[in-house]
Every structure is written in structure tokens, then in C-alpha cells.
N, C-alpha and C positions, 0 to 999 in steps of 0.2 A: 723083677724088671730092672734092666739097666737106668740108674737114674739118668748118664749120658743123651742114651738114646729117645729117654723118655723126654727130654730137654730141645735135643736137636729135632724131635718128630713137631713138640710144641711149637715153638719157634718159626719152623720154615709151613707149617700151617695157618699160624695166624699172619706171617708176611705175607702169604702169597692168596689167602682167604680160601682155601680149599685141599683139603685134603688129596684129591689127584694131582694136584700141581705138585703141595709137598713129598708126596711119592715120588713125581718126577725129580726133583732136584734131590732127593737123598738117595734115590737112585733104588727105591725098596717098592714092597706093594700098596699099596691103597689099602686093604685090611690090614695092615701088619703097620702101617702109621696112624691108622686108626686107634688099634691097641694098644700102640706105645703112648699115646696121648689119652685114650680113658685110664692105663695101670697111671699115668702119672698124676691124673685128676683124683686118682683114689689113696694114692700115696700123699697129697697135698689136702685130701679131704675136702675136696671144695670143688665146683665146675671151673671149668679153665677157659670151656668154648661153648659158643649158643651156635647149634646146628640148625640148618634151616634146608630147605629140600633145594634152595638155591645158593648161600653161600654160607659161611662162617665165622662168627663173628667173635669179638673177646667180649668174658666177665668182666666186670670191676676186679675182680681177682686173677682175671689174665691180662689185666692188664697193666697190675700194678707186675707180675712175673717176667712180663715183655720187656719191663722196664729194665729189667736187671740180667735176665739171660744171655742174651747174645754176648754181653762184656763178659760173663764169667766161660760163655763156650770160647771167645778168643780171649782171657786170659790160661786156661787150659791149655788150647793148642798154642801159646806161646812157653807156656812154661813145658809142656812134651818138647817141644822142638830144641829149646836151649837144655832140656839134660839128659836128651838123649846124646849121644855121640857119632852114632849108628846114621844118626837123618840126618843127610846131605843134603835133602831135596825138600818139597813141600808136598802135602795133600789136602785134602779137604777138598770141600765147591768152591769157586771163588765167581763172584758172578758181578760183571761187568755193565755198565753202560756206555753208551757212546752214538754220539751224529753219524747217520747213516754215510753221508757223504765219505767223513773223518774216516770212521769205520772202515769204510770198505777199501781203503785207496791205503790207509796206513796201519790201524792198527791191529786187523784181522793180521798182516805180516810181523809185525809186533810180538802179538801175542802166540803167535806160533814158535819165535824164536824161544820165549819164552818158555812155554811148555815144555818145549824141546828139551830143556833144562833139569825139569820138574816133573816126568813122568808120572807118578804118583796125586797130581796133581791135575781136579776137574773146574773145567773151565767153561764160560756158562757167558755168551759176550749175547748183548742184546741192542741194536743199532734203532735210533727212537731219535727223531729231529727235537722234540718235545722232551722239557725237560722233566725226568723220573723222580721220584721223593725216595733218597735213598733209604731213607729207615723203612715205610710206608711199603714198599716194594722190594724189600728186600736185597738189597744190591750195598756190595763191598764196596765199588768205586765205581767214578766216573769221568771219562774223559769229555773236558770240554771247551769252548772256545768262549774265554770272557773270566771276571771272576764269581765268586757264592755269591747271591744276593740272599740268602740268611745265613743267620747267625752260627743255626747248628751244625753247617759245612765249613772245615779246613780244606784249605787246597797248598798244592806243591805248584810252582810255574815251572815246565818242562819247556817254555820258546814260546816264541811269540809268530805271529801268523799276520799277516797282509792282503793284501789285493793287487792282483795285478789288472793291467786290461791288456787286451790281446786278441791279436787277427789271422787269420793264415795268409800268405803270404800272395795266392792266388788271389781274394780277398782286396787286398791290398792293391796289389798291379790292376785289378779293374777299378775300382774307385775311389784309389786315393789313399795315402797316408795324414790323419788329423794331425797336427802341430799343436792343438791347444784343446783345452775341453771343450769352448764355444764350437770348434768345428764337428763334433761329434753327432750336432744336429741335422748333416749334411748325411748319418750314416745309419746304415741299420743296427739298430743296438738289440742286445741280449739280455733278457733281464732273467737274475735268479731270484725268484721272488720268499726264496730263502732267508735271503738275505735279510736283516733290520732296516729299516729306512732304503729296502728296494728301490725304491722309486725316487732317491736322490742320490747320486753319484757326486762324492765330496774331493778334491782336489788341492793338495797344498804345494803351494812354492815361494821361498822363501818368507815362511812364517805367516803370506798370506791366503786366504783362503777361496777355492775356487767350486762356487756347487753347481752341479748339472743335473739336468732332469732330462733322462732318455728319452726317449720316444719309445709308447709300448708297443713294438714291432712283433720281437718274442718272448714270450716267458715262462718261464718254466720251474720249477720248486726243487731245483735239481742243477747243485754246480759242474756235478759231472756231466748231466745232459746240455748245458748249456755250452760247458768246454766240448761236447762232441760234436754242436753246429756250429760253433766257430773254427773248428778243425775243417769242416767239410765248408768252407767259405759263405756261410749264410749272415755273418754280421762279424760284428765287435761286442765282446763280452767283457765280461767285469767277472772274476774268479779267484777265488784265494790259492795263493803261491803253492800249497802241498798238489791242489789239484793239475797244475798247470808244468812243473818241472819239468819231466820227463819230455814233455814237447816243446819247450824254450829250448830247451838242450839239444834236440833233434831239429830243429829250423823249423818247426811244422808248425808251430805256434811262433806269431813274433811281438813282443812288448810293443805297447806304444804308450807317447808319454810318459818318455822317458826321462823328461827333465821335470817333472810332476813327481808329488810322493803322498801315497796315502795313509791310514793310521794305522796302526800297528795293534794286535791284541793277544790276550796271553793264551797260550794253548797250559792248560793246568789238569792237574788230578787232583779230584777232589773226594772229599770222605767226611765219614761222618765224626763232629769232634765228639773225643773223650780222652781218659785218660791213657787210655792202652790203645796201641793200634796193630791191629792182628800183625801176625808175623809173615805172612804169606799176603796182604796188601802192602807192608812195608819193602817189600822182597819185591814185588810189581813196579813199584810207583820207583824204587832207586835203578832199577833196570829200563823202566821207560824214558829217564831222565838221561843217564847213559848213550839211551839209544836214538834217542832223538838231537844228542849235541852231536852223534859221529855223522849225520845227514847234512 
């Protein structure tokens, strides 16, 4: 048995708690990641996994091996990558998370440019509003809006991210341009109840503080569907800037509240700490950072 393979079969089995899954992400069969985890359980002399007819679970002994695996499979592919000469590029899985919204509007083009780079290179993006337990589930990295709230995550801040609010212009010509947040009461507001603290729309100018509370006219768990009723003139919405550009730009969206400013947050990559950080999320995370300051 390759003890590699017998490693990598281990590993993306107890992340993902089943054997078909880890088949799926190693890209092999279901009996043949089976095998590479009993030769490795016989090679180690000890069970590794408690099989149950519905999921998979760790020993004490797989889980003390959990502990230690994954760092030695990316100190591996970092030490292949630096001596070899030959590799230009990356391989492996690399398996992402990210906010469906985020996801879909930026970093699906993102990470395409990326690949593009890296042919060799399998890429595995999973859009989830909820946040994922990167060790827990398996996942290299994650993009997202705010910073770690534990310990065991590092993040990189790649920009920061706002709200705008915004109306179409038709919209506007029938019932009015608001001047202030007080008059927003007078309008049909869009709520993405996405959002944190939905249900209060906060307002700063000059250092003072202005909070509003919509009116639940519409709502929706969804900044991009919220930006496509305020396109189609059904109210005034409240959406963060990534979502909204493209038709600021085009006249079909128009700011308001413009002499109003709201808070600001950080768009980061985040991972999991340790000492080594694979070479192919390092390779991700300085190209996202790149690509996010040329926008």
C-alpha cells in the first residue's frame, strides 16, 4: 500500500464522515478508498474508523492521527512544490467556502481566473450563507464578510465591503426621492433578511448616529433578489456594494442618501491556523488579494 494514499483516503473520510463522499473528492472509487483505509488501519495495527450502516466515525486512534495528517499531507505538497523545478502550477483538491450571494456575483469569476492558471489544479467551491467548521468539514479556505470569531481561524483582509441603498430611477420619478432616513417611512422598503440586524437600518453623519426601522413590506434572504425588485421599481433596498455596482454604473440603480455613510466591513480569507500553510491556499488567498484591489 502507498502509505500517501493510505493517508489521503484516511483523512478526506473522516472530514467528510463517509466513504462515498471521500471517493468523491479524491476523485477514486468507493471500494478502492475503502481499501486504502483498511491497508492503512492494518499497517498502524489499530482501527482507524467505526463504520456504521449510516455514517463514520473516528477511533481514539483516529483521532489522535486526524490530528496530525493533514499538516504532514500539506507539509508534503509544499516541500514537492518547492523542489521540484518542473511545477509551475498547482494540484491537488482545493475546496473552498463562501456566501452564496458573495459566491455567485464574485468569486465563482475569481476563481475561474484562477484555475485558469493552474490546470492541474481541482477545485471544489461550496456557496453556504451558514458558516462551515473548516477543520470539521473539510475545507482549505473560506471567504467571508466580518472577522474569525475563534481562535483556531487566521484570516487575510482582501477590502472591505458596505451598503449601499438604492432605487430605480422609475421608482424614484413616481414617489419621490427621501433626503433623510426619517423619510424612508413614507416608502416601500426591501428587506434582505440576510442581513444581521435586518430589521434596523443604521445611518451615520457626521459622527452622529441615525437608526431606522423599515417597514416589512418585502423580504427576502437574498441580496441579489432584493437588488432585482429594486431594479424592476418595487421599493428601495438596502445591498452591499459588490451586489449593486454594475447597475450604479449603468443608471438603472441610483444611490440615495448620499450625504449618509454606513459601516464598513472586512471581506477576509480565512483558514485554518498552524504552522505551515499549504502552498496552493497560499497561492489562492495572494491572488485573491491582488484581484480584489484591481476592482
Amino acid at each position: 500500500m502507498d502509505l500517501l494514499d493510505g493517508l489521503k483516503a484516511f483523512v478526506a473520510t473522516a472530514q467528510t464522515g463517509s466513504f462515498t463522499d471521500a471517493a468523491e473528492r479524491l476523485g477514486i472509487s468507493n471500494r478502492l478508498t475503502s481499501k486504502y483505509v483498511a491497508q492503512l488501519e492494518e499497517r498502524v495495527g489499530a482501527r482507524l474508523l467505526q463504520r456504521t450502516t449510516r455514517k463514520v466515525g473516528l477511533t481514539p486512534t483516529g483521532q489522535e492521527l486526524l490530528a496530525h495528517a493533514p499538516v504532514l499531507l500539506d507539509q508534503l505538497d509544499n516541500l514537492l512544490g518547492t523542489v521540484s523545478e518542473q511545477s509551475k502550477g498547482l494540484s491537488g483538491l482545493l475546496r473552498i467556502a463562501a456566501p452564496v450571494t458573495f459566491g455567485e456575483m464574485y468569486i465563482n469569476d475569481m476563481l475561474a481566473r484562477f484555475a485558469a492558471l493552474h490546470p492541474a489544479l481541482s477545485i471544489d467551491l461550496r456557496l453556504n450563507d451558514s458558516h462551515v467548521d473548516l477543520a470539521t468539514d473539510g475545507f482549505d479556505l473560506a471567504f467571508r464578510i466580518g472577522l474569525p470569531e475563534v481562535t483556531t481561524l487566521k484570516a487575510r483582509k482582501l477590502g472591505e465591503i458596505t451598503s449601499v441603498l438604492v432605487a430605480s430611477p422609475d421608482y424614484l420619478a413616481n414617489r419621490g426621492t427621501p433626503a433623510t432616513p426619517d423619510e424612508l417611512g413614507e416608502h416601500t422598503c426591501i428587506i434582505d433578511t440576510n442581513r444581521k440586524n435586518s430589521a434596523r437600518w443604521t445611518f451615520y453623519q457626521d459622527q452622529a448616529e441615525y437608526p431606522f426601522t423599515p417597514p416589512r413590506h418585502l423580504m427576502v434572504n437574498s441580496a441579489r433578489i432584493a437588488r432585482d425588485w429594486a431594479l424592476h421599481g418595487h421599493g428601495i433596498a438596502l445591498c452591499p456594494n459588490f451586489v449593486l455596482q454594475k447597475d450604479i454604473e449603468a443608471g438603472t440603480l441610483i444611490p440615495l442618501l448620499n450625504d449618509y455613510s454606513m459601516k464598513t466591513h472586512p471581506l477576509c480569507a480565512m483558514y485554518l491556523s498552524g504552522n505551515i500553510m499549504p502552498r496552493k491556499v497560499r497561492a489562492l488567498i495572494d491572488f485573491a488579494v491582488d484581484d480584489f484591489q484591481q476592482r
